[in-house]
PAKOL-801637 format. One record per residue: residue in one letter; x, y, z of N, C-alpha, C in turn. Coordinates in steps of 0.02 Angstrom, whole numbers, plus 50000, padded with zeros to 5 digits. Example, Ala and Ser with C-alpha at 12.3 -4.5 7.8 and 13.67 -1.06 7.14 Angstrom:
2
   code     nxx     nyy     nzz    caxx    cayy    cazz     cxx     cyy     czz
      a   50660   49716   50390   50615   49775   50390   50660   49835   50390
      s   50642   49888   50354   50684   49947   50357   50645   50002   50394
//
This chain:
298
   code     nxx     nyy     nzz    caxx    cayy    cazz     cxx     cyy     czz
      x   54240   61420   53685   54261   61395   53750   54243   61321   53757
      x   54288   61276   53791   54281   61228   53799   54231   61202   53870
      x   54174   61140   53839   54159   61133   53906   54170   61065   53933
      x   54223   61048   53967   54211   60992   53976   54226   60964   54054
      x   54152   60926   54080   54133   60907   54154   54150   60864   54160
      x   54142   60819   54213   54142   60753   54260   54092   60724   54219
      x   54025   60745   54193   53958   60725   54174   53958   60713   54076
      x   54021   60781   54066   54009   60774   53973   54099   60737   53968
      x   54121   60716   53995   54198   60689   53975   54196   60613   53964
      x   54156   60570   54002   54142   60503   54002   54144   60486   53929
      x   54156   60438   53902   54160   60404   53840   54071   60378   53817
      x   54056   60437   53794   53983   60416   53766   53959   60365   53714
      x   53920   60348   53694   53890   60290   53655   53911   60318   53577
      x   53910   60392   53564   53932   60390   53506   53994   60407   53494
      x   54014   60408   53543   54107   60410   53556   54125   60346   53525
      x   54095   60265   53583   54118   60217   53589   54096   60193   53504
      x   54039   60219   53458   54037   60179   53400   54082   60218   53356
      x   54112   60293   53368   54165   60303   53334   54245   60272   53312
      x   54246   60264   53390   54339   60210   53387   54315   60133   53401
      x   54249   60095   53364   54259   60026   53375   54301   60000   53317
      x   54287   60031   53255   54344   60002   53219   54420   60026   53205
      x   54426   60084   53264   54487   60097   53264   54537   60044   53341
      x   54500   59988   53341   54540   59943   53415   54554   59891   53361
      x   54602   59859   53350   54643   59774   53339   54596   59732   53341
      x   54556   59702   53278   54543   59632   53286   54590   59598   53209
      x   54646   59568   53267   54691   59529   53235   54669   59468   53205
      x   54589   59446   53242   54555   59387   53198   54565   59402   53112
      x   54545   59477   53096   54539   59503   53023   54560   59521   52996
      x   54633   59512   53018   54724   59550   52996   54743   59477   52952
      x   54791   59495   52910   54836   59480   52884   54912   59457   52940
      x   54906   59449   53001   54976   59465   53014   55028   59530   52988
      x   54988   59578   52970   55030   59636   52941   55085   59660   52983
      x   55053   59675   53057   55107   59701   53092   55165   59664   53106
      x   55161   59592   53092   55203   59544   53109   55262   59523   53045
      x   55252   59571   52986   55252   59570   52939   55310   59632   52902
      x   55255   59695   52914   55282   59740   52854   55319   59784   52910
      x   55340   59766   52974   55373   59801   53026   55444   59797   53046
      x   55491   59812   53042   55561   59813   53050   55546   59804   53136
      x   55584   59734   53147   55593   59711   53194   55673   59722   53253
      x   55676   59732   53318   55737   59749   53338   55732   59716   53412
      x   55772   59648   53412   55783   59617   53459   55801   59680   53530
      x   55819   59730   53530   55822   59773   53589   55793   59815   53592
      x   55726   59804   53558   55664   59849   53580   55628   59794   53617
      x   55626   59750   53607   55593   59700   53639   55525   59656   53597
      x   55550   59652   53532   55548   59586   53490   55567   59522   53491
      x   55533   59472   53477   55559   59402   53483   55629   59405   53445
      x   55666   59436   53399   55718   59446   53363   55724   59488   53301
      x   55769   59505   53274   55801   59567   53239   55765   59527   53163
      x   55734   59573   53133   55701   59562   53073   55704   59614   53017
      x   55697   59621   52960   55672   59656   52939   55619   59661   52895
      x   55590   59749   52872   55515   59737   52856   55516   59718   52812
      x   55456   59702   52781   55437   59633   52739   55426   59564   52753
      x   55474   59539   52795   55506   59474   52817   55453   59452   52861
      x   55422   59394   52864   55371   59367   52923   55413   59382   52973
      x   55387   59370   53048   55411   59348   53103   55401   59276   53120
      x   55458   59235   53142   55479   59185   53137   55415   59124   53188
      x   55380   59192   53203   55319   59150   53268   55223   59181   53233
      x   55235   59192   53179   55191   59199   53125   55167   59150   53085
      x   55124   59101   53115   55073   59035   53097   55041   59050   53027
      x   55044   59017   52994   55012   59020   52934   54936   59030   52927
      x   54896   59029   52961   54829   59058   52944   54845   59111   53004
      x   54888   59155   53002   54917   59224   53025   54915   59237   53091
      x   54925   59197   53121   54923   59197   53196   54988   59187   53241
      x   54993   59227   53284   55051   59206   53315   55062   59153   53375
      x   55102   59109   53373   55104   59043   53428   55126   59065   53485
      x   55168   59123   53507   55165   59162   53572   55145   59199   53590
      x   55079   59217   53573   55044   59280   53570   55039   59306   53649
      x   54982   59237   53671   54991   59204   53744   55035   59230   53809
      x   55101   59245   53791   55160   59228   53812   55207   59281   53824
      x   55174   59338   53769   55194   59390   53767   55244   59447   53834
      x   55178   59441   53894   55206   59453   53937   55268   59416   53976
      x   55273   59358   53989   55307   59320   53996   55406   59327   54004
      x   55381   59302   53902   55444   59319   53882   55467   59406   53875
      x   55458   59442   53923   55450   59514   53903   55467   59558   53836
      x   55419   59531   53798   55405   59545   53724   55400   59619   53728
      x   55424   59677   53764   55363   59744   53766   55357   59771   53694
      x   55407   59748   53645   55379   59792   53572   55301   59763   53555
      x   55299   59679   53564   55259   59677   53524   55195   59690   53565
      x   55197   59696   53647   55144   59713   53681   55126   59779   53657
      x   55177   59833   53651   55142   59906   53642   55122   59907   53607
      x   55139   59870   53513   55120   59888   53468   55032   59896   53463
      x   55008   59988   53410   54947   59968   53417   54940   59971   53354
      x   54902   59961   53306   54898   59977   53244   54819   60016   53248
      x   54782   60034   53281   54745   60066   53272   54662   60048   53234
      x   54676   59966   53219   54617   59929   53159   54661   59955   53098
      x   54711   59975   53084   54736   59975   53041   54734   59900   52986
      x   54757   59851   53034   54773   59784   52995   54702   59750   52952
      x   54643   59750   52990   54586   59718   52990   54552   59780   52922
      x   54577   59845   52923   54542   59892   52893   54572   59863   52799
      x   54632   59857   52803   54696   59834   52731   54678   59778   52711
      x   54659   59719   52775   54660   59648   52729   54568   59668   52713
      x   54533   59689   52741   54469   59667   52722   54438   59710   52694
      x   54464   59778   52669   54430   59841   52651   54481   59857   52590
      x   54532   59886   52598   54567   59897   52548   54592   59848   52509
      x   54600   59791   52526   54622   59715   52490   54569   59684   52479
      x   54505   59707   52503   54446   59638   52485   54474   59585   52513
      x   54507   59570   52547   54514   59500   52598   54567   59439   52543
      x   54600   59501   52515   54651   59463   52470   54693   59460   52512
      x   54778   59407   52533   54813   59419   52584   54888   59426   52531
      x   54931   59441   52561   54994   59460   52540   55034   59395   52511
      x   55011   59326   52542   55043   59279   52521   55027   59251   52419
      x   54974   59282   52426   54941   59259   52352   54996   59299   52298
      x   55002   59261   52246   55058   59260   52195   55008   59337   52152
      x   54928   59355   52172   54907   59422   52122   54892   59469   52162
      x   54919   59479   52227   54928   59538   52270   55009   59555   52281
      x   55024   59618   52281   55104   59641   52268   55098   59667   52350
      x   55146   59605   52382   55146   59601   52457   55189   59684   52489
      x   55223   59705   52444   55259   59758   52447   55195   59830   52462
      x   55151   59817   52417   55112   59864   52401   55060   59876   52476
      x   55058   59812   52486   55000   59796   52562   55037   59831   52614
      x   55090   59794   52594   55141   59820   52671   55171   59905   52668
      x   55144   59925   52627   55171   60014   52615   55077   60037   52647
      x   55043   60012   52611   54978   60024   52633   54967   60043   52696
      x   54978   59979   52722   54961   59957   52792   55006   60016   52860
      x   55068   60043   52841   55089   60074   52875   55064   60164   52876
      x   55028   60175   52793   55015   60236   52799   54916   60228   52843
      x   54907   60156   52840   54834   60165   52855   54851   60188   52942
      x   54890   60162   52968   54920   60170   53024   54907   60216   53068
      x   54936   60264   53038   54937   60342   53043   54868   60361   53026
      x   54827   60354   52953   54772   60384   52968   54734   60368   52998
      x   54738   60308   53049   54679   60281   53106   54716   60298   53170
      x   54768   60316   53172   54786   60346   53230   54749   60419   53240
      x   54761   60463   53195   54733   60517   53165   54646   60503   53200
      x   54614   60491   53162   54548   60473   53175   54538   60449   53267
      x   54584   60402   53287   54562   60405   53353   54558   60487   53389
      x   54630   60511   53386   54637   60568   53424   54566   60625   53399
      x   54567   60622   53328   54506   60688   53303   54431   60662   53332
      x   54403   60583   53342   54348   60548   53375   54360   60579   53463
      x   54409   60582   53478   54416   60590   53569   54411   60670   53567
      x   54434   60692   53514   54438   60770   53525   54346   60787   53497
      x   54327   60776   53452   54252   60781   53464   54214   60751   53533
      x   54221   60703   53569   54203   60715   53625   54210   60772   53672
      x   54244   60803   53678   54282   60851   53737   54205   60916   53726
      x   54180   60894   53661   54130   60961   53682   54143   61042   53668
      x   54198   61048   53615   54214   61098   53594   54167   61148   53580
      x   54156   61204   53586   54123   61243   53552   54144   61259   53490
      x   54092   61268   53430   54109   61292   53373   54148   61369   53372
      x   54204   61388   53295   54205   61353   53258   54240   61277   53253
      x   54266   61278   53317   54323   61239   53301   54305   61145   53319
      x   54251   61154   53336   54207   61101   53362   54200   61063   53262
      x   54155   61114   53229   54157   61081   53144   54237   61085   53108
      x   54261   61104   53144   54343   61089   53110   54354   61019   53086
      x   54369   60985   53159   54384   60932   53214   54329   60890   53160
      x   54259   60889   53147   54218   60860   53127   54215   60849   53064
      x   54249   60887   53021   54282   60914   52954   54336   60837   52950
      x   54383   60895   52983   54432   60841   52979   54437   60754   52985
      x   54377   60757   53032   54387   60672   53052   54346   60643   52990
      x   54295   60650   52974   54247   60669   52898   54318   60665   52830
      x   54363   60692   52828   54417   60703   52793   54461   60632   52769
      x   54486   60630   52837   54521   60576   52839   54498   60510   52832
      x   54440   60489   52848   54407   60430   52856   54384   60403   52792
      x   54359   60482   52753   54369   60461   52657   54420   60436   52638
      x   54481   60459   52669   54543   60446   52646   54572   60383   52641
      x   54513   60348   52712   54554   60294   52727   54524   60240   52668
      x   54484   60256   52616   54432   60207   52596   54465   60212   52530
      x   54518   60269   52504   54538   60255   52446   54592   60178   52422
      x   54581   60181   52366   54625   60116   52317   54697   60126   52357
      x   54731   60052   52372   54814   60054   52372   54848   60092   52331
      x   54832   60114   52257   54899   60163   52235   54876   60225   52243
      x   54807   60246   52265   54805   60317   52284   54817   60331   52349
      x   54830   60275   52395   54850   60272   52490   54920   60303   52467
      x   54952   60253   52439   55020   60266   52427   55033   60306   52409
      x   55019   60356   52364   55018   60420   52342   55009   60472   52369
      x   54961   60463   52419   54932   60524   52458   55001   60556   52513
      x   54973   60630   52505   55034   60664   52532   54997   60664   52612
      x   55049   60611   52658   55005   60609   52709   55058   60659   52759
      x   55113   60662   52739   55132   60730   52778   55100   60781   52803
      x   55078   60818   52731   55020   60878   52718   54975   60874   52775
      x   54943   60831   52753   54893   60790   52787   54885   60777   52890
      x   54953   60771   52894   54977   60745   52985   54995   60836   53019
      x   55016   60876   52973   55017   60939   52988   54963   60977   52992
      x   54894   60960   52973   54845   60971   52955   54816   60997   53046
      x   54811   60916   53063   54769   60898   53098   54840   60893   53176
      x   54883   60925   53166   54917   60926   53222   54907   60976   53251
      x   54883   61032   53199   54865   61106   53218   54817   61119   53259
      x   54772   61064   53204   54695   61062   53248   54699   61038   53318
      x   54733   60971   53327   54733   60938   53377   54773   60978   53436
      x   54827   61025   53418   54843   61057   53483   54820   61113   53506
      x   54770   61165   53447   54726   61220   53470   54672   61170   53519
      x   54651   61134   53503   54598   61095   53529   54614   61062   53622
      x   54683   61040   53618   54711   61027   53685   54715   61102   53725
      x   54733   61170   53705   54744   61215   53716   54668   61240   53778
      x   54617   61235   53714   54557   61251   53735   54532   61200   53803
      x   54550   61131   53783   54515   61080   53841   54549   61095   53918
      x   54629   61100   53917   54672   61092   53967   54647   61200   54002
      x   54624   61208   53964   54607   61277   54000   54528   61287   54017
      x   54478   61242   54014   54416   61245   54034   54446   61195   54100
      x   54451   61147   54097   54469   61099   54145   54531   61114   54204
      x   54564   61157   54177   54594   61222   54237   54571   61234   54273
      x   54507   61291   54250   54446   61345   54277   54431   61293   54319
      x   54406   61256   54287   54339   61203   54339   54370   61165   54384
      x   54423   61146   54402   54477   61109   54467   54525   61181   54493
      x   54512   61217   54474   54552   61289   54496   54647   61256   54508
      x   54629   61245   54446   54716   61240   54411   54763   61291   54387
      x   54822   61311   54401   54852   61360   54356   54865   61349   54309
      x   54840   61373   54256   54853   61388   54185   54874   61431   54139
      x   54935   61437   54108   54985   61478   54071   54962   61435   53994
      x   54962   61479   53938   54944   61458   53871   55018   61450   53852
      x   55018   61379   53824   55093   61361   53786   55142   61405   53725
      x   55191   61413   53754   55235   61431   53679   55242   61373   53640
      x   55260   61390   53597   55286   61334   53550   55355   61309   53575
      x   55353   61233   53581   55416   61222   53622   55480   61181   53562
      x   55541   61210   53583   55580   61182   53512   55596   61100   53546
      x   55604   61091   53597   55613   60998   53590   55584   60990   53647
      x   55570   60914   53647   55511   60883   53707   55552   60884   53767
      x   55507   60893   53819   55521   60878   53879   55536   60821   53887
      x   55620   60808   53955   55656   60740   53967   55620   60751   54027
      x   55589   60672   54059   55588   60663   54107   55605   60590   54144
      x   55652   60567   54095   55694   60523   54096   55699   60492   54169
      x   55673   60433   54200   55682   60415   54266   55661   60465   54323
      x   55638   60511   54319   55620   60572   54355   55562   60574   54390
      x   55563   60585   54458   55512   60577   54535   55466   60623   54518
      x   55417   60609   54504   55366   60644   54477   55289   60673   54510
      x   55316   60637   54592   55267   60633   54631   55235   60698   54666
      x   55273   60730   54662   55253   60790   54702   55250   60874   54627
      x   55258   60818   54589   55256   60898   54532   55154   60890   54506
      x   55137   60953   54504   55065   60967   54503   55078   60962   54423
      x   55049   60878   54389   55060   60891   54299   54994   60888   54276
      x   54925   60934   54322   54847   60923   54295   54861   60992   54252
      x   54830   60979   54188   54807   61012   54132   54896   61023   54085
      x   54927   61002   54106   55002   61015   54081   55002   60985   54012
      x   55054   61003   53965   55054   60986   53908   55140   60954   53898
      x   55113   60884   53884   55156   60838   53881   55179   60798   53845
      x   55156   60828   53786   55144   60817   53697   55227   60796   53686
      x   55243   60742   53651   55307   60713   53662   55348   60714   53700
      x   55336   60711   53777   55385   60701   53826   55401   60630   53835
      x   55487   60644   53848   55492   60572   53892   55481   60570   53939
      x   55439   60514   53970   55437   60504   54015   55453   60416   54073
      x   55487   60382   54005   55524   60329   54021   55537   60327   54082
      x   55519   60263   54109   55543   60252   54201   55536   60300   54244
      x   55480   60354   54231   55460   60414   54279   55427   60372   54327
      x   55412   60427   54391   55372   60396   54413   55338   60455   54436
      x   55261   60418   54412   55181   60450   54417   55146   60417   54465
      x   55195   60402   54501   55121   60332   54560   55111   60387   54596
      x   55015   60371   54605   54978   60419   54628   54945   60490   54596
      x   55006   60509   54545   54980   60588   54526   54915   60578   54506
      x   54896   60653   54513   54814   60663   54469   54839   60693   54419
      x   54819   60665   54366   54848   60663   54275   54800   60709   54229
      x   54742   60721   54274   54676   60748   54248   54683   60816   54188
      x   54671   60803   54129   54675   60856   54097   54735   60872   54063
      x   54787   60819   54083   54858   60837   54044   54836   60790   53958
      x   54886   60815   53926   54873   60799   53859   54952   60773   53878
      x   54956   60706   53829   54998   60632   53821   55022   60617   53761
      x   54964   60682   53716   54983   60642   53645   55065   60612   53638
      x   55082   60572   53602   55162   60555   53565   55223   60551   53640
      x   55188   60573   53696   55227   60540   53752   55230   60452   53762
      x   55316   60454   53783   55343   60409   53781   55349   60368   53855
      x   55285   60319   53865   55252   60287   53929   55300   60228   53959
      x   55369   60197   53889   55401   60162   53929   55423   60144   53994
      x   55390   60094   54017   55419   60091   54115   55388   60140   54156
      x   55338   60181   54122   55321   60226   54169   55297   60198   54247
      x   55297   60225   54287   55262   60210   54347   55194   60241   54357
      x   55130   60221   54323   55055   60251   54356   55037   60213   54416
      x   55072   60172   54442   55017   60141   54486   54965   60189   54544
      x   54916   60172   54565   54874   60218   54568   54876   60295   54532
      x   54887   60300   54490   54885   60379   54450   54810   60382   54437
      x   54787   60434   54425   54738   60471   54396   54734   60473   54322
      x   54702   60458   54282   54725   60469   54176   54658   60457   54171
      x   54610   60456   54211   54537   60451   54210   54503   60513   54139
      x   54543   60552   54145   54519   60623   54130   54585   60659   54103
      x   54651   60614   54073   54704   60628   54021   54671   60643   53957
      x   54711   60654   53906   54679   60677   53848   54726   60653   53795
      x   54721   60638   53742   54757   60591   53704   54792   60548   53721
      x   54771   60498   53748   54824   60440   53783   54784   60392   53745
      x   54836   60352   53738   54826   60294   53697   54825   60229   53730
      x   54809   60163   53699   54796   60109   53732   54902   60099   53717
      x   54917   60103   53673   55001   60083   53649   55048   60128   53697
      x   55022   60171   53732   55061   60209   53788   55043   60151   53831
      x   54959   60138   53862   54959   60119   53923   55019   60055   53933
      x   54995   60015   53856   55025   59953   53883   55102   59958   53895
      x   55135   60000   53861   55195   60001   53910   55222   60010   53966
      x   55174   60048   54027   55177   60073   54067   55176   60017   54124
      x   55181   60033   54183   55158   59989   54228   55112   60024   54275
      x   55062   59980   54283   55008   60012   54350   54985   59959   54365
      x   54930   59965   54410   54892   59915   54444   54824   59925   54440
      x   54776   59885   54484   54716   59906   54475   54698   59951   54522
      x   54733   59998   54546   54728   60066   54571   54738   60133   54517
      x   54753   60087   54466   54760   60160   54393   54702   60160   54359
      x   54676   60232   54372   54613   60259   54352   54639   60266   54268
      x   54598   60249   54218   54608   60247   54150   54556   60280   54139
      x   54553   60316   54054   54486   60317   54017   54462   60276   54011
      x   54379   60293   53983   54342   60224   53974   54359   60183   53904
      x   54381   60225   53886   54420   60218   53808   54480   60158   53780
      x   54476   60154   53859   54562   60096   53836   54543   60037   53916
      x   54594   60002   53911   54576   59943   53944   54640   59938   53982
      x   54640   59911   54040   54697   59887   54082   54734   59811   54043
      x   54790   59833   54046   54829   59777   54016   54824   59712   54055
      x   54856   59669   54031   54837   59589   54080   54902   59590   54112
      x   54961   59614   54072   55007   59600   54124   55026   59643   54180
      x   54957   59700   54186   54975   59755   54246   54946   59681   54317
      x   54892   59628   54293   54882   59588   54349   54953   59560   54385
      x   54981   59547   54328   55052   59512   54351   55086   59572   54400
      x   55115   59598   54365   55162   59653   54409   55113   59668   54481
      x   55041   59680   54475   55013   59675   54526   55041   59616   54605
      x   55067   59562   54590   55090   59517   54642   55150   59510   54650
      x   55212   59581   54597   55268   59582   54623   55267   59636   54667
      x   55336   59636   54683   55372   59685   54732   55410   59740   54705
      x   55380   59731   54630   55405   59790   54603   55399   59851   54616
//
């Protein structure tokens, strides 16, 4: 049984030294993401690229000259993008701080790297947040297994990254990760006296495509790849719903509740819009351009 309170859900000290090197310090990147990423002027890229290819605002000691600006020019691809410490983990761990431009690193090889490290530090955040929740064993040393698993994984050589069957691998820990939501979203039921029905297996995600969302009760709900593009959540209490692989485009949180969501990511929030009335985990950070939208009339 799962236990998780007001008192054990907070982002603890050995939570916070679990995902420090799973946050972006682009100081210690390569420009990878700017890089080995297929670019699409109508996702909301500076322009249509493809991977391999720099981006055309990619400074040579790897920095970008509109980084700044981002919000601005409403960049939202390159705002959501998260890589997870993916980038900083490739140039300085798996490359030894060799970079892709050098004529004895095979820039091809980095940039295949760098997208499967991706995934396994995405991986690692969600299995680090799901050991917080306080599982009871067995499934508590699963979770602990697994994150233990992957994190070896992440330390192997470029042609054994590339090699690795990370399919296998993402099926693994999807299992884990949704018995594990199963258990949390039904202790956290009990304890807010929520109704709770145990999930079927669902054959395609929930649309909630532009959809008034204000008056539907979505605490402890499972929302594991929904759209939820241009919904609107202003105000809901979010407490206990699971987010994983939901799609936060345009969402509306302003004042929402996600204090106490469960796989939500910092690359959801920033697409979203809220204000400083949106209760977040301690886990992720309010975006800068929620200040802006803050002084429209949006």
């Amino acid at each position: 049984m799962a236990q998780i309170t007001d008192e054990t859900r907070p982002l603890d000290k050995s939570l916070h030294d679990k995902i420090e090197h799973l946050k972006p310090q682009c100081e210690k990147c390569f420009g990878l993401c700017c890089v080995a990423l297929y670019f699409s002027k109508q996702d909301g890229f500076p322009t249509d690229k493809s991977a391999g290819t720099p981006c055309p605002n990619l400074e040579a000691d790897f920095r970008c000259t509109i980084h700044e600006k981002l919000g601005a020019l409403g960049l939202k691809g390159c705002i959501a993008y998260e890589c997870f410490g993916a980038g900083q983990q490739v140039s300085q761990v798996t490359f030894a701080g060799q970079h892709w431009r050098l004529k004895s690193v095979s820039a091809d090889l980095m940039f295949a790297v760098f997208l499967i490290m991706q995934q396994l530090h995405e991986m690692c955040w969600y299995l680090s947040e799901a050991l917080s929740f306080q599982v009871a064993p067995p499934i508590c040393e699963d979770i602990r297994k697994a994150l233990y698993e992957t994190e070896r994984i992440t330390q192997l050589s470029p042609h054994a990254l590339r090699e690795f069957n990370l399919s296998a691998h993402r099926t693994k820990i999807k299992v884990l990760l949704r018995n594990t939501s199963k258990l949390v979203r039904s202790e956290i039921s009990r304890t807010n006296k929520v109704t709770f029905k145990a999930d079927k297996e669902r054959q395609v995600t929930e649309d909630f495509f532009g959809r008034d969302l204000r008056k539907k009760d979505l605490r402890c709900a499972d929302l594991r790849g929904a759209c939820l593009i241009a919904a609107n959540l202003e105000g809901v209490d979010l407490s206990g719903t699971d987010f994983i692989g939901a799609d936060f485009r345009d969402a509306n949180v302003r004042g929402a509740n996600l204090s106490q969501s469960i796989f939500l990511t910092q690359a959801q929030i920033n697409v979203a819009k809220g204000n400083s009335a949106t209760k977040l985990p301690l886990s992720l950070f309010r975006p800068k351009h929620w200040d802006a939208q803050d002084n429209t009339n949006e």
